[in-house]
N, C-alpha and C positions, 0 to 999 in steps of 0.2 A: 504494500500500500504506500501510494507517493504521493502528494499534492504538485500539481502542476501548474509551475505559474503561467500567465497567458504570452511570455514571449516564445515559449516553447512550443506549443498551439499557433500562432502566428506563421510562424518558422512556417510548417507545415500547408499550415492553407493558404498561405499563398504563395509557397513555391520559395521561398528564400534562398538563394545562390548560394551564399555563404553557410546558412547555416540548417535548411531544409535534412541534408541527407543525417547531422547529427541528432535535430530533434526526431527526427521520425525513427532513427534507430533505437533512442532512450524511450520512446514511448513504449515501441516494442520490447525492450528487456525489462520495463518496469510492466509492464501489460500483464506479462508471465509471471509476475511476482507476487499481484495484487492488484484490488483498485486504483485507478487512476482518479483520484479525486479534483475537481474544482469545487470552489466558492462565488459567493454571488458578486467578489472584486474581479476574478480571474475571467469570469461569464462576462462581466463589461466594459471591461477589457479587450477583450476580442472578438466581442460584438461587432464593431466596425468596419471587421473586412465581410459583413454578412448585409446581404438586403432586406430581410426582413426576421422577424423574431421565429418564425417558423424556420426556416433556413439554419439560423442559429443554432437551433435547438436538435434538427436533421442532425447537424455538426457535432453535436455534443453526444447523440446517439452512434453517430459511423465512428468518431473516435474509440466509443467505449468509455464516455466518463460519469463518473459518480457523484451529484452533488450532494455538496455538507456545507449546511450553514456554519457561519465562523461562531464560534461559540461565547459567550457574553465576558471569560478572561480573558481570551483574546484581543476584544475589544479596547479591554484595558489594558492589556498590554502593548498596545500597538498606541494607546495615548500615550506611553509612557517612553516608550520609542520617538515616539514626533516631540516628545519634550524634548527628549536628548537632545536631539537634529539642531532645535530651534535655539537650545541653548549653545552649541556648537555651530552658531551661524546660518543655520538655514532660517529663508527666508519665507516657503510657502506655507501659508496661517493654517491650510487645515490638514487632516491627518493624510498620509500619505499613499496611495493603495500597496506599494510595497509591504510597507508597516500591519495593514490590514492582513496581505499575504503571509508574510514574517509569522506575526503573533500567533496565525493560525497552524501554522505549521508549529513550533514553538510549543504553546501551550497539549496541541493533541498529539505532542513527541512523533509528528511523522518528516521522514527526510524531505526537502524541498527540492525538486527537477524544476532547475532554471539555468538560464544564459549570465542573467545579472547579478553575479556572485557577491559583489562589492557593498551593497547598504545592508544584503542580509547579514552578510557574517560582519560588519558595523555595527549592531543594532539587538543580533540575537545570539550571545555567545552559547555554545553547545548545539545549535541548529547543524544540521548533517544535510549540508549542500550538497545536491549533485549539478553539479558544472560542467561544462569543458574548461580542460587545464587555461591556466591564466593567460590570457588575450589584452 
C-alpha cells in the first residue's frame, strides 16, 4: 500500500518525456504490493489534465486507485508543516497541498511515490519517500 502523489499520475496521463516511462513502472511494482491510494488533494491535483469529472474519475478507475480521505491528524499536521515553511520564509498564507499530501502519508505510516522529494522529506522527518534518485 502507497499513497500516490499526483505528479506521478501526471507523468502518466499525459505522456511525460522525461519522466512517463519511471512513473508508470513504480505504479506497476507498487500495484503488486498493494493499494495504490489517493486523496481528495492528489484527485485535484490532477484533475486538470481531465475534461470532465467523469473522465477523471474513468482515470482513477483504469489506474487502479483507492480513495482515502486525509484523516483529521493529518490535517493538523500539515498546519503544522505550513507553520514551519512560513516561519522559514515562505510566503504562501494558506496550507500547502504538499503539506496536505505529506501529513497524510505521515500520520497513516504509509510510504509516499513521488517525483518531489524535497518539501516532503523538509517537513516530515521518518516519511519513507519513494523517489527517483536525486535530480
Amino acid at each position: 500500500m502507497i499513497l500516490v502523489d499526483a505528479c506521478v499520475l501526471v507523468d502518466v496521463s499525459t505522456g511525460d518525456a522525461q519522466w512517463k516511462d519511471w512513473s508508470s513502472e513504480q505504479l506497476a511494482h507498487w500495484a503488486g504490493r498493494g493499494p495504490l491510494l489517493i486523496n481528495p488533494m492528489v484527485f485535484a491535483e490532477w484533475c486538470p489534465d481531465f475534461g470532465s469529472l467523469a473522465s477523471a474519475e474513468a482515470a482513477v478507475d483504469a489506474f487502479g486507485l483507492v480513495w482515502q480521505e486525509i484523516p483529521r491528524g493529518a490535517l493538523f499536521l500539515a498546519s503544522r508543516a505550513h507553520l514551519q515553511y512560513r516561519r522559514r520564509g515562505g510566503t504562501r498564507p494558506m496550507v500547502l497541498p504538499d503539506f496536505l499530501i505529506g501529513a497524510h502519508a505521515a500520520v497513516n505510516g504509509l510510504p509516499l511515490l513521488t517525483r518531489d522529494r524535497r518539501r516532503f522529506e523538509t517537513y516530515f522527518n521518518g516519511l519513507e519517500i519513494v523517489a527517483p534518485d536525486r535530480h
